[in-house]
DOLOMAR-126276 format. One record per atom (N, C-alpha, C, CB): residue in one letter; atom name; x negated, y, z negated. Coordinates in nm, 3 decimals, padded with zeros to 5 digits, m for minus. Glycine has a CB too. Example, Ala and Ser with C-alpha at 12.3 -4.5 7.8 and 13.67 -1.06 7.14 Angstrom:
2
[A, N, [m01.319, m00.569, m00.780]]
[A, CA, [m01.230, m00.450, m00.780]]
[A, C, [m01.320, m00.330, m00.780]]
[A, CB, [m01.131, m00.447, m00.905]]
[S, N, [m01.285, m00.225, m00.708]]
[S, CA, [m01.367, m00.106, m00.714]]
[S, C, [m01.290, 00.003, m00.787]]
[S, CB, [m01.408, m00.060, m00.572]]
***
This chain:
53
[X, N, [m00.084, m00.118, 00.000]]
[X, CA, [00.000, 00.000, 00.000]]
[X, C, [m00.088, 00.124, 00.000]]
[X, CB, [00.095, 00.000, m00.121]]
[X, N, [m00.058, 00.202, 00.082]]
[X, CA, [m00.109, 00.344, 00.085]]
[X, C, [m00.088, 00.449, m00.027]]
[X, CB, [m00.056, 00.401, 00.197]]
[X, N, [m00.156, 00.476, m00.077]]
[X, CA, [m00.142, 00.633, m00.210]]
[X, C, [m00.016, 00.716, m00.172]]
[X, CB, [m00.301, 00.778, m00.197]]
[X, N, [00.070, 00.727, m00.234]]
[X, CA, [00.208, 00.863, m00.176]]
[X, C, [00.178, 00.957, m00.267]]
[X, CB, [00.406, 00.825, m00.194]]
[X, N, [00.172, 01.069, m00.252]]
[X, CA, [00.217, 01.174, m00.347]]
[X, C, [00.342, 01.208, m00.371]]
[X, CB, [00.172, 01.278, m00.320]]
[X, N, [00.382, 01.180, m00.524]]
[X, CA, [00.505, 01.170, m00.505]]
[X, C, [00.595, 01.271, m00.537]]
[X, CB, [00.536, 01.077, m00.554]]
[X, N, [00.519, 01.373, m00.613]]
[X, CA, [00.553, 01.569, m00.581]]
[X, C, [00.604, 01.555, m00.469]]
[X, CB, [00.415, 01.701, m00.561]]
[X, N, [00.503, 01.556, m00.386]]
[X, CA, [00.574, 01.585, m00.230]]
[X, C, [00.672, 01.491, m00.167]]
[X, CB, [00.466, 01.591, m00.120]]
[X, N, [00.690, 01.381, m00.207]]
[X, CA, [00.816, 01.290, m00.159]]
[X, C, [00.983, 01.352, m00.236]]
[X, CB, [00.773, 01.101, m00.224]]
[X, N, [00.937, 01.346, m00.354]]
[X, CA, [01.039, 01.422, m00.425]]
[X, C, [01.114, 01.537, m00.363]]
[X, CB, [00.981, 01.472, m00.534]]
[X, N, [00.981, 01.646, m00.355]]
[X, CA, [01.042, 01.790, m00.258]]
[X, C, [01.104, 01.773, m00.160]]
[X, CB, [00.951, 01.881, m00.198]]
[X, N, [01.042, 01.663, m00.072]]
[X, CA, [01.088, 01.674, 00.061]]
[X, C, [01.244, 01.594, 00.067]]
[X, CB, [00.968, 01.604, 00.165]]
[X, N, [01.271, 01.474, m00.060]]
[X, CA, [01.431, 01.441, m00.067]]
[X, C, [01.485, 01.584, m00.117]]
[X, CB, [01.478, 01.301, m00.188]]
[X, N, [01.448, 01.690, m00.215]]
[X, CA, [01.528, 01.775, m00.244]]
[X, C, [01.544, 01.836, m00.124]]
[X, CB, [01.495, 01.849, m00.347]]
[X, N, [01.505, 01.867, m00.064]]
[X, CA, [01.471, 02.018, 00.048]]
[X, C, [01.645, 01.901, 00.132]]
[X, CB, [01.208, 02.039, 00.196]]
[X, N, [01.585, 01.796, 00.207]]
[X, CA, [01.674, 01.730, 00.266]]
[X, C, [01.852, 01.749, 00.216]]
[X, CB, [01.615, 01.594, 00.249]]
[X, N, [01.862, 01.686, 00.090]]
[X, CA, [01.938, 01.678, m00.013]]
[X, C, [02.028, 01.850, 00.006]]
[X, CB, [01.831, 01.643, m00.163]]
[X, N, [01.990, 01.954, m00.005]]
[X, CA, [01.963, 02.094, m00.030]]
[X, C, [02.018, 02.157, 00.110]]
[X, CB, [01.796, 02.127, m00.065]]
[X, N, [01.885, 02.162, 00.192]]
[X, CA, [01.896, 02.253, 00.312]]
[X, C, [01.977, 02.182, 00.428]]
[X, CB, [01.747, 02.295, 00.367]]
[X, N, [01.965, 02.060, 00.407]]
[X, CA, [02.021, 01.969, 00.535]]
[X, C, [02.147, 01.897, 00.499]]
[X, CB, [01.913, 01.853, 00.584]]
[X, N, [02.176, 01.894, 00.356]]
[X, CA, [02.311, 01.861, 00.277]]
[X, C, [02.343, 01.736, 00.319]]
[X, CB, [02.436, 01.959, 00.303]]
[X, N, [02.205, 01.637, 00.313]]
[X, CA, [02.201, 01.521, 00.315]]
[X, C, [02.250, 01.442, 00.150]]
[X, CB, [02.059, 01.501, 00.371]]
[X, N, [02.330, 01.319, 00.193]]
[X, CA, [02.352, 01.306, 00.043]]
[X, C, [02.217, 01.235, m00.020]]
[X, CB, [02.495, 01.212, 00.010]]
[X, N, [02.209, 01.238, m00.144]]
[X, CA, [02.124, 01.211, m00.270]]
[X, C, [02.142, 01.072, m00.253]]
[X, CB, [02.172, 01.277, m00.422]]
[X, N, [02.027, 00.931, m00.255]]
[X, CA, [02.036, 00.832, m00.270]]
[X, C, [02.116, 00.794, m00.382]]
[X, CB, [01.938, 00.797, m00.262]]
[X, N, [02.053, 00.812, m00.504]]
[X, CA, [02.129, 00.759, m00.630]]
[X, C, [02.207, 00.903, m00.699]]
[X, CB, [02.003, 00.678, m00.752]]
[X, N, [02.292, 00.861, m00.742]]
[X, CA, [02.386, 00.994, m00.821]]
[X, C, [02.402, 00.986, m00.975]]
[X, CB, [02.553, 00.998, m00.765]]
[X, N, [02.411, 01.093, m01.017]]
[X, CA, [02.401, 01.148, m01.168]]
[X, C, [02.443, 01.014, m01.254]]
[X, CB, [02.517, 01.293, m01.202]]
[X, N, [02.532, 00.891, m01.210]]
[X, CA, [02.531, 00.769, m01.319]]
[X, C, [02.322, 00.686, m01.294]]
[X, CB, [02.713, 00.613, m01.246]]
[X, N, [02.303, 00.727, m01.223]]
[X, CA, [02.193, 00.644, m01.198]]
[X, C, [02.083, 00.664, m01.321]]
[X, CB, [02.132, 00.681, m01.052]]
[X, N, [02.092, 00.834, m01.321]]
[X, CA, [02.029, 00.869, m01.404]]
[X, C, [02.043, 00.854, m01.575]]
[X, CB, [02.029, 00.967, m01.362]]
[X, N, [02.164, 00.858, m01.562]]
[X, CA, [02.225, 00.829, m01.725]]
[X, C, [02.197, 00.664, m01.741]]
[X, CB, [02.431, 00.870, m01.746]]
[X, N, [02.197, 00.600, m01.652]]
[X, CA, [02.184, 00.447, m01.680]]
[X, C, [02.024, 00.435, m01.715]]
[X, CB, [02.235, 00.344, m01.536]]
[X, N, [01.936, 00.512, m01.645]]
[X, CA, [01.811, 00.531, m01.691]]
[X, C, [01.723, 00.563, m01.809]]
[X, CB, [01.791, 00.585, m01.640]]
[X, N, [01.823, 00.695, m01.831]]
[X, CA, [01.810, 00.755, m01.988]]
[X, C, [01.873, 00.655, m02.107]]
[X, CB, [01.901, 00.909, m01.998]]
[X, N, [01.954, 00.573, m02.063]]
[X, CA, [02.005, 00.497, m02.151]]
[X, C, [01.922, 00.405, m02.225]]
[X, CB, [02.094, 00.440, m02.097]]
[X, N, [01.837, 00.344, m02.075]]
[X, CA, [01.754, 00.226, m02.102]]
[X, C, [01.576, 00.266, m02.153]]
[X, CB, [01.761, 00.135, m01.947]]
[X, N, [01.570, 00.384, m02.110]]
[X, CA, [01.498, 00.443, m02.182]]
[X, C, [01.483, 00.451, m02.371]]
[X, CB, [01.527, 00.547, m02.121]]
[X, N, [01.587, 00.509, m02.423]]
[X, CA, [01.641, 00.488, m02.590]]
[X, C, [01.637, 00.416, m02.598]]
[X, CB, [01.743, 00.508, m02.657]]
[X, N, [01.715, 00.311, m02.521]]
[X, CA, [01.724, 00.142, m02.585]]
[X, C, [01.568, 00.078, m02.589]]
[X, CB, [01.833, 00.022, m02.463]]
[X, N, [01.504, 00.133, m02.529]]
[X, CA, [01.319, 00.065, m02.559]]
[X, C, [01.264, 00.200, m02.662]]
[X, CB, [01.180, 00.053, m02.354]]
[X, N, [01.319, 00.293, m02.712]]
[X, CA, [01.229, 00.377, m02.806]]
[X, C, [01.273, 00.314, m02.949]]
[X, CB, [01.258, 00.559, m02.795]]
[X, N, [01.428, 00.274, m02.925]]
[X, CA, [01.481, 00.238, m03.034]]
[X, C, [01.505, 00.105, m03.053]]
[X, CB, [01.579, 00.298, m03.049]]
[X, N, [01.427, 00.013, m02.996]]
[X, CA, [01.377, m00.128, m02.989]]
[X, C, [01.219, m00.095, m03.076]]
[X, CB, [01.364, m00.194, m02.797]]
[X, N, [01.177, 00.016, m03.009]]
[X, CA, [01.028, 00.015, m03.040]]
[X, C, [01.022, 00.051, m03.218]]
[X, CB, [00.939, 00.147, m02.931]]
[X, N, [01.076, 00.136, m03.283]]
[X, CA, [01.133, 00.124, m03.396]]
[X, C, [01.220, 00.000, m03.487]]
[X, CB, [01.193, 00.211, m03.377]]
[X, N, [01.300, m00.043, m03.423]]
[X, CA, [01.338, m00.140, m03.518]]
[X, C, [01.302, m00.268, m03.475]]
[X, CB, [01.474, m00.137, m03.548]]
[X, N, [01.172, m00.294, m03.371]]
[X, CA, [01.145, m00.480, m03.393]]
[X, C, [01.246, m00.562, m03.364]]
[X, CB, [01.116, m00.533, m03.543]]
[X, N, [01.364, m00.498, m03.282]]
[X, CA, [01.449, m00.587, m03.263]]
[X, C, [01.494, m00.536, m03.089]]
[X, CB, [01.568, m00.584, m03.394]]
[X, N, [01.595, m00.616, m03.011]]
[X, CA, [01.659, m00.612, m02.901]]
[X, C, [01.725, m00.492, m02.905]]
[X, CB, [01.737, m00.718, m02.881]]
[X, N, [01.721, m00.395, m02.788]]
[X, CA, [01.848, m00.298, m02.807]]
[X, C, [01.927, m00.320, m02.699]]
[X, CB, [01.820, m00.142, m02.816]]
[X, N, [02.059, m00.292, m02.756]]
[X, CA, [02.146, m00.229, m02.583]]
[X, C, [02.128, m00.107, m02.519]]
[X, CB, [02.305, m00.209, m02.588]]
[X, N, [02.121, m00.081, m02.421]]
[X, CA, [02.155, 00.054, m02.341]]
[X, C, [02.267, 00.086, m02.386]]
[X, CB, [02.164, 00.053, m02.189]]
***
């Protein structure tokens, strides 16, 4: 696999997303499902045990 910069991959979906009113691959649940699973490993990492999202 080749090196991406991924600043510039990012920009260039916003700009798309934005100026060309292309739709957004994943949408605002994608992100909350992320942040979810995120806590559920900070708050795994604290209590030594399994979490749910």
């Amino acid at each position: 696999m080749e090196p991406v910069d991924q600043y510039r991959e990012h920009g260039r979906c916003l700009r798309r997303i934005v100026t060309l009113r292309h739709p957004a691959r994943y949408g605002p649940g994608s992100a909350i499902a992320n942040m979810k699973t995120i806590d559920a490993l900070f708050r795994s990492a604290v209590s030594g045990r399994w979490e749910e999202p």
